[in-house]
C-alpha positions as CSV (number, residue, x, y, z in Angstrom):
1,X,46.0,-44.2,26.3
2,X,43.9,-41.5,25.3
3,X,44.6,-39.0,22.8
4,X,45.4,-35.4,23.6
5,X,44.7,-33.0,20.5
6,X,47.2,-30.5,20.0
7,X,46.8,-27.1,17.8
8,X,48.6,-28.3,15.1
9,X,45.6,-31.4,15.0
10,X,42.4,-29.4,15.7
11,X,39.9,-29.1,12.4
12,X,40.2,-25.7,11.0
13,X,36.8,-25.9,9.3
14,X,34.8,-22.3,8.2
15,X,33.5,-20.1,10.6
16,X,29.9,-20.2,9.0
17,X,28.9,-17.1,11.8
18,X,30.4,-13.9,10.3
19,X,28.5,-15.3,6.5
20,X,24.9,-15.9,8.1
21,X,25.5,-12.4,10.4
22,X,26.1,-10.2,6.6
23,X,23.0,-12.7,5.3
24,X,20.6,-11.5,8.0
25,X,21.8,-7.9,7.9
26,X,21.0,-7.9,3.7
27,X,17.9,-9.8,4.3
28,X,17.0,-6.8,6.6
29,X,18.1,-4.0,4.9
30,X,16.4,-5.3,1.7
31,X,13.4,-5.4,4.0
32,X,13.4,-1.7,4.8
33,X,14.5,-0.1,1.8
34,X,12.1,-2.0,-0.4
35,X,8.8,0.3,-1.1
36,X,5.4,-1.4,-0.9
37,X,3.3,-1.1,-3.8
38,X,-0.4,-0.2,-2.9
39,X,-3.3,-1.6,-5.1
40,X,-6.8,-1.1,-4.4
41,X,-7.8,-4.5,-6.0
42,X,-8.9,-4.3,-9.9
43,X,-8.3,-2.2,-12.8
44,X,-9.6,1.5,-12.9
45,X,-9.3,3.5,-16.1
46,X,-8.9,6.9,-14.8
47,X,-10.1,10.1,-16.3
48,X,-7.7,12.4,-18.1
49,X,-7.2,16.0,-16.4
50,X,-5.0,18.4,-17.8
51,X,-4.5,19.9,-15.1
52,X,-3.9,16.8,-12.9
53,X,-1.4,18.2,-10.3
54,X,1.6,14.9,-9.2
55,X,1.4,14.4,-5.7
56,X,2.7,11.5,-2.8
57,X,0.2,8.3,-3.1
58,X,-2.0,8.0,-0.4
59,X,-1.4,5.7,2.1
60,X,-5.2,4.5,1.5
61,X,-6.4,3.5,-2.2
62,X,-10.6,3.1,-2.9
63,X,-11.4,2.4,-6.6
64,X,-14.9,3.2,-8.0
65,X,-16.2,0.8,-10.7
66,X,-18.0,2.2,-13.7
67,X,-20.9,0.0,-11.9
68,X,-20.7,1.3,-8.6
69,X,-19.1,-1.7,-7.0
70,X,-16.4,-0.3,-4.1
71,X,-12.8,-1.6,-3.8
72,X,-10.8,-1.2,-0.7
73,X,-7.6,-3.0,0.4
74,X,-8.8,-5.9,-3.0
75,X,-12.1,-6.2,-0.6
76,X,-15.3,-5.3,-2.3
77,X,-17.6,-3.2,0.5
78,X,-20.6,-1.7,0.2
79,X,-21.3,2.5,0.4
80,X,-22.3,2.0,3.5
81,X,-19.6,0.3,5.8
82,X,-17.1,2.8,3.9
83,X,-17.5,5.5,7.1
84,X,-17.1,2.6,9.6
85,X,-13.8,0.9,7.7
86,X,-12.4,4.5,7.2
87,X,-13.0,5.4,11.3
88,X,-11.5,1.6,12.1
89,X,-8.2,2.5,9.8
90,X,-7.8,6.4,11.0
91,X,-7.8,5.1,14.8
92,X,-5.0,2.9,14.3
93,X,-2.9,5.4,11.7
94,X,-4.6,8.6,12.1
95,X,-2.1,10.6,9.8
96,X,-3.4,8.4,6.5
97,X,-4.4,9.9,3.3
98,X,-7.2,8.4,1.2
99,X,-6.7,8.2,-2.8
100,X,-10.3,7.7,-4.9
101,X,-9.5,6.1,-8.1
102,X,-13.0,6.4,-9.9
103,X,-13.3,5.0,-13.1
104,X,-13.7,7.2,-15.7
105,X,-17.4,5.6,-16.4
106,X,-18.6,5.7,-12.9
107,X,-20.9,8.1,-12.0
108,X,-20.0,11.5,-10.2
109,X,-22.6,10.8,-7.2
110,X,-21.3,7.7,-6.0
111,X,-17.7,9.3,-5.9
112,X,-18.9,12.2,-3.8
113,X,-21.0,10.2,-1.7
114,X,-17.5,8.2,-1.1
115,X,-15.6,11.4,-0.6
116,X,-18.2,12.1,2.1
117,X,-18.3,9.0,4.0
118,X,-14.2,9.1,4.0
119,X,-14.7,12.5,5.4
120,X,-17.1,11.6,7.9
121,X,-14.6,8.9,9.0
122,X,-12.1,11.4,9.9
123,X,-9.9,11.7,6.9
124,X,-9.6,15.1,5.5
125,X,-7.0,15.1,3.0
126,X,-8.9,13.0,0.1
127,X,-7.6,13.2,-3.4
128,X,-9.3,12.3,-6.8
129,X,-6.5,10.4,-9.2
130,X,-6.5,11.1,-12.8
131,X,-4.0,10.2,-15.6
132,X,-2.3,13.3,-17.0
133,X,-1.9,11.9,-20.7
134,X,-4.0,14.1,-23.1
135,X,-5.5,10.7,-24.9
136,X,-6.9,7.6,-23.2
């Protein structure tokens, strides 16, 4: 004879469906809320400014060594494909801003030979970062 199950005999286990539905909804709101944290690559000791205004990050960072050397997105590149990676990035989000954080030994012509080349990419709105602190 077979067995017929009544409801008094079915298995009343946990409904595992409404837990993994709240898991996925944290999972993405933890996604979305949670701000990115831009680095350009390696350490830059900024120059004090006084008069160093606070402002929104820029969505693009590029740190000047005191040699010279050129970080962008923890790549090293050369003064030369700056203007080509800056056109490249603009075309895809044109409403980026680009931070230059020069170290404070680095020379002044090799951050306004940068500025240029990120200007002649297509980016206007450039900023200069500096620390605010009166000692460094």
């Amino acid at each position: 004879m077979a067995k017929q199950h009544s409801a008094e005999q079915e298995d009343h286990g946990i409904d595992l469906a409404p837990m993994l539905d709240f898991t996925i909804n944290l999972l993405i709101f933890f996604i979305i809320t949670t701000s990115f944290i831009k680095e350009p690559g390696i350490e830059v000791f900024k120059p004090n400014a006084s008069t160093a205004e606070e402002r929104p990050k820029g969505n693009l960072l590029i740190a000047i060594r005191e040699n010279g050397d050129i970080w962008l997105d923890r790549q090293s590149i050369d003064l030369r494909e700056v203007r080509n990676v800056i056109e490249r990035l603009h075309i895809e989000r044109p409403d980026d801003s680009v931070v230059i954080i020069a170290d404070r030994a680095s020379r002044a012509g090799v951050v306004a030979k940068v500025m240029d080349e990120v200007r002649a990419g297509g980016i206007k709105d450039v900023a200069i970062a500096a620390d605010t602190a009166a000692g460094g």
